[in-house]
C-alpha positions as CSV (number, residue, x, y, z in Angstrom):
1,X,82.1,76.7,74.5
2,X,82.5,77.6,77.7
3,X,84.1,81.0,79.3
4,X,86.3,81.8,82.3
5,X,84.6,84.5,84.1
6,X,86.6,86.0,87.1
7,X,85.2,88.7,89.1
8,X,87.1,92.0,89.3
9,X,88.4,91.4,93.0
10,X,90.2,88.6,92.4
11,X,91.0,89.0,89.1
12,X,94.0,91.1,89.5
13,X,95.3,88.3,92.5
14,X,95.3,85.5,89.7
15,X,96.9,87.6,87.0
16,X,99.1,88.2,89.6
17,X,99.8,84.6,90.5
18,X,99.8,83.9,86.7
19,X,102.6,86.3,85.8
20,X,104.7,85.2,88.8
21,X,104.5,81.3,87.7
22,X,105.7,82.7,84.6
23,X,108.5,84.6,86.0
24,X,109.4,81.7,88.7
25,X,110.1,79.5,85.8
26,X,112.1,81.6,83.8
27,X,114.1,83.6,86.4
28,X,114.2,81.8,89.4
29,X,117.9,81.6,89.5
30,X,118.3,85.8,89.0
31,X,115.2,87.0,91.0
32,X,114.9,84.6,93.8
33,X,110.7,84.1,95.1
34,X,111.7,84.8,98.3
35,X,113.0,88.5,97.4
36,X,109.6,89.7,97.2
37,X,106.2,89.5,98.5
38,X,103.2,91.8,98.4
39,X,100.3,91.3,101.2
40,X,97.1,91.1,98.6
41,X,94.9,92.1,101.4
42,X,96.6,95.7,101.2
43,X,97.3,97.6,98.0
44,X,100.9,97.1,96.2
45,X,103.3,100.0,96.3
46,X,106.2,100.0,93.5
47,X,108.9,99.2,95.0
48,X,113.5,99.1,93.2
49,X,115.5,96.7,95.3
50,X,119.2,97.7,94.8
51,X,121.7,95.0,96.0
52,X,125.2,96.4,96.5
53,X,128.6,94.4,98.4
54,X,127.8,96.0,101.7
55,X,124.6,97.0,101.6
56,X,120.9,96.9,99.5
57,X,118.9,100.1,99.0
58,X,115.3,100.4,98.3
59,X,113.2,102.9,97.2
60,X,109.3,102.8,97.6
61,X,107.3,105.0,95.9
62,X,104.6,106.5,98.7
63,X,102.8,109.8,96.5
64,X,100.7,111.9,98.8
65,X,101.6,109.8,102.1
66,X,102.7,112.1,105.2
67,X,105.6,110.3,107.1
68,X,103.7,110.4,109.9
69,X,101.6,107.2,108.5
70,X,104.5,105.2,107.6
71,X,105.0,102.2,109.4
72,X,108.3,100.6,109.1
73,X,109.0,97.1,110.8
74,X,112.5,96.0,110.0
75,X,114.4,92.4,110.8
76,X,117.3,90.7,110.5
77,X,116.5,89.1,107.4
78,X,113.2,91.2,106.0
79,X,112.0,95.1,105.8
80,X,107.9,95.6,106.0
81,X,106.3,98.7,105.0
82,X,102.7,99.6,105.5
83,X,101.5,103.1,104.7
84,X,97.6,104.8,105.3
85,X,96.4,107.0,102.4
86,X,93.3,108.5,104.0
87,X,90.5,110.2,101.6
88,X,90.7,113.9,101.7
89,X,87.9,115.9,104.0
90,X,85.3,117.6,102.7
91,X,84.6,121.0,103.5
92,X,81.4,121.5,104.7
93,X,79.8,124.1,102.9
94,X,80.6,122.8,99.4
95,X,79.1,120.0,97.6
96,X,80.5,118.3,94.9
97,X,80.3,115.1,93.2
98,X,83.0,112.9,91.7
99,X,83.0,112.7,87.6
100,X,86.3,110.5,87.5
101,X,88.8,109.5,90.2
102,X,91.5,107.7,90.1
103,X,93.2,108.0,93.4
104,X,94.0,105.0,95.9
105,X,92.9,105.2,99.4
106,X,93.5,102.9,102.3
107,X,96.4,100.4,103.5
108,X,99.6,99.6,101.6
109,X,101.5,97.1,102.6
110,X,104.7,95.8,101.0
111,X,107.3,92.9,102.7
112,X,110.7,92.5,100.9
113,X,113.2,89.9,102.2
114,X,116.7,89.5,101.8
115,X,119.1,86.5,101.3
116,X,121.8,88.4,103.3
117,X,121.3,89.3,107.0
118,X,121.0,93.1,107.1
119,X,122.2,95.1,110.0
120,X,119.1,96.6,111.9
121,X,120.9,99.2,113.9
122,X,123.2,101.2,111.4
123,X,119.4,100.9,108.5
124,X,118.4,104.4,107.9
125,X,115.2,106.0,106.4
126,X,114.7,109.1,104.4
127,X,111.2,110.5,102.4
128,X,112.0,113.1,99.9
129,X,109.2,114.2,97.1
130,X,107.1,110.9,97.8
131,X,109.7,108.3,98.2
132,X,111.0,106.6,100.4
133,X,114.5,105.7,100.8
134,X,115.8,103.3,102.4
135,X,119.6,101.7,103.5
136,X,119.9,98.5,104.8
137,X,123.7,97.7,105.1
138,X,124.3,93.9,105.2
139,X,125.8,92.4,108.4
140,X,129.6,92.2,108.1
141,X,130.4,88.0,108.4
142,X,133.4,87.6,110.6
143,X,136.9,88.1,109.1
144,X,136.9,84.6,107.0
145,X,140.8,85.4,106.0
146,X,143.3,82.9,108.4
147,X,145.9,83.7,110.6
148,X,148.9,82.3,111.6
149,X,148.8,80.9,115.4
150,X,152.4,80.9,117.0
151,X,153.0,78.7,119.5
152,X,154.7,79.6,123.0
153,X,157.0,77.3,124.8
């Protein structure tokens, strides 16, 4: 008998693939693929997309990251984040060595697109206690409803 061995780094990217097969086939009609997608060469930040009538809101959750090293780029039809968690400095005097730690360092990165065109000038962006709020109202299609055309002699 043979085994499947995967190596730790890519592990995780499989199981990921895995579980989203598995979600594509039962959900694709509620939870669209297109919604989501997490750049696997940066780590994964938890992310709640709300989807309202006028507007979607999303909260990311961004513990122990300044504003200052949040990045957002924001389009028509897609938001990205990327945030920097750098490792904390050492003081110099004291020397210490780790016993467990379970802290994430380095580049997050996180793209979520919508199937609604959002309005890039009236988005706004707030942090409070280590998330990140954001409002994307949706742009407004043009009046759909008909109106009657009188015609001048």
């Amino acid at each position: 008998m043979k085994y499947l061995i995967k190596k730790p780094d890519t592990f995780f990217n499989t199981l990921n693939e895995d579980i989203n097969a598995i979600l594509q086939k039962s959900f694709d009609n509620i939870f669209p693929e297109y919604i989501f997608h997490q750049e696997l060469n940066g780590m994964a930040m938890p992310v709640d997309v709300k989807e309202y009538d006028n507007e979607y809101k999303v909260k990311v959750e961004l513990p122990g990251i300044n504003k200052e090293d949040i990045n957002v780029d924001i389009n028509k039809s897609f938001i990205k984040i990327e945030a920097k968690r750098e490792t904390e400095k050492e003081e110099e005097n004291k020397r210490h060595k780790y016993h467990k730690t379970e802290f994430r360092y380095g580049n997050y990165s996180r793209t979520i697109y919508f199937p609604y065109e959002i309005n890039t000038e009236k988005t706004i962006a707030e942090l409070k206690k280590g998330i990140l709020c954001i409002t994307l109202p949706k742009l407004q299609e043009e009046n759909k409803k008909t109106n009657k055309l009188e015609i001048k002699d």
